[in-house]
MILUMRO-328967 format. One record per residue (C-alpha): residue number from 0; x negated, y, z. Coordinates in pm, whole numbers, plus 50000, padded with zeros to 5 digits. Example, Ala and Ser with C-alpha at 12.3 -4.5 7.8 and 13.67 -1.06 7.14 Angstrom:
2
0	48770	49550	50780
1	48633	49894	50714
//
This chain:
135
0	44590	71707	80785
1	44575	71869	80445
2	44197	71926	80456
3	44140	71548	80534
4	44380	71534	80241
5	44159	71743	79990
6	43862	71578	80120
7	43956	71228	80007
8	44093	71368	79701
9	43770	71469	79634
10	43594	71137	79685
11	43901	70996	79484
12	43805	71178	79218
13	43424	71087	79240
14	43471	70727	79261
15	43787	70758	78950
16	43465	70968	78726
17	43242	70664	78797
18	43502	70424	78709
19	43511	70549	78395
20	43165	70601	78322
21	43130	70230	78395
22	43439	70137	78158
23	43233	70364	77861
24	42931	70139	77939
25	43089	69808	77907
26	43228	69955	77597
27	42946	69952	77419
28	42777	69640	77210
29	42479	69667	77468
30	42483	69723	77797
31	42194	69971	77948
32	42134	69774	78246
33	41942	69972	78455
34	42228	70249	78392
35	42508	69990	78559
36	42296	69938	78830
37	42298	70338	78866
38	42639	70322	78886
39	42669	70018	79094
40	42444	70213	79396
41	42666	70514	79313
42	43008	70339	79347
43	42896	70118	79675
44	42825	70428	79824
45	43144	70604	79728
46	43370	70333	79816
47	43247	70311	80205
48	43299	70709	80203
49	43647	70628	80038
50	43741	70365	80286
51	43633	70592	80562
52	43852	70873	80446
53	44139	70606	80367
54	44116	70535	80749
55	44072	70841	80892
56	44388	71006	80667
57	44611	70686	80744
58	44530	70710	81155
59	44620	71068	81093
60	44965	71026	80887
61	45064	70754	81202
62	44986	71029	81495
63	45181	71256	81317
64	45460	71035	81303
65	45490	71081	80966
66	45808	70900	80708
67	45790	70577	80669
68	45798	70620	80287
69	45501	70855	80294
70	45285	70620	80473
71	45416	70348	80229
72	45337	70559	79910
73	44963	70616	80072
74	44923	70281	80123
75	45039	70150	79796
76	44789	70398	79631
77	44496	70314	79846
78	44570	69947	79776
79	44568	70041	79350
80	44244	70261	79424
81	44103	69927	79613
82	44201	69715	79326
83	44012	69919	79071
84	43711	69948	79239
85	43714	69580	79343
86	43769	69478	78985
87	43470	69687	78870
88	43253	69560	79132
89	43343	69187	78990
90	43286	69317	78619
91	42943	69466	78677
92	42857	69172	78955
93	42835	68966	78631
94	42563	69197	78478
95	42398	69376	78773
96	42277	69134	79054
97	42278	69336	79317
98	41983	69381	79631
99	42033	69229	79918
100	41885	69401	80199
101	41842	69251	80547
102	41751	69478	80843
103	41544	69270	81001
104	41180	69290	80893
105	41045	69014	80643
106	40868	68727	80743
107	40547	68678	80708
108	40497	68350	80467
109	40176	68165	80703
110	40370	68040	81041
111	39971	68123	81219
112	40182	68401	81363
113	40399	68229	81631
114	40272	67992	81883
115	40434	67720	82096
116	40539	67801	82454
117	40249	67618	82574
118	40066	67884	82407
119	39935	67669	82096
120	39958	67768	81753
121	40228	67571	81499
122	40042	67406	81267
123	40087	67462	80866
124	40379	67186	80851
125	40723	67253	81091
126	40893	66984	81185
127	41183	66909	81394
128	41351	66650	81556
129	41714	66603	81530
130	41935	66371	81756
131	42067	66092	81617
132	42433	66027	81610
133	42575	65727	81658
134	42899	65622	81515
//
């Protein structure tokens, strides 16, 4: 339990140096961009390992039937940690627009690539028919 302990400590203490380094940058007059979007990857990544260490310590504390004012205090300081990062990710959101990826395969632009079931190709121009609803 303590090295699951240590572990998220350790990610705690990641994510709380990039927290910072973010708070310096929106210090200054101008903002270096491409740095916040550094730090943007860099904290995305850190909170998922956070939240999965959150998880795994909390399932941990309730096997081990541990006091209910433990579990509180561990929950009240994952919810603070979830706060801060939640408030930087709206902060930089207004600055860094972040990728979105998809994980299916892009499109191609030219529908020549599908046909009909009947085996002929869609033309240039889709169209579809709707039903019409009658009130």
């Amino acid at each position: 339990m303590d090295q699951k302990r240590r572990f998220r400590g350790a990610i705690r203490s990641q994510v709380s140096r990039i927290l910072n380094e973010v708070d310096r940058e929106f210090e200054q007059e101008e903002k270096d961009e491409t740095k916040l979007e550094g730090l943007f990857a860099r904290l995305t990544v850190q909170h998922k390992k956070l939240n999965e260490a959150d998880e795994e310590y909390l399932n941990l504390l309730l096997d081990n039937d541990v006091h209910d004012d433990e579990l509180s205090l561990e929950t009240e300081e994952t919810g603070d940690y979830q706060q801060k990062i939640e408030e930087t990710f709206s902060k930089m959101r207004k600055i860094v627009k972040p990728e979105v990826t998809t994980a299916s395969p892009p499109r191609s632009a030219s529908p020549s690539n599908y046909s009909t079931a009947s085996g002929a190709s869609m033309s240039a121009q889709l169209s579809y028919r709707l039903p019409k609803i009658e009130i």
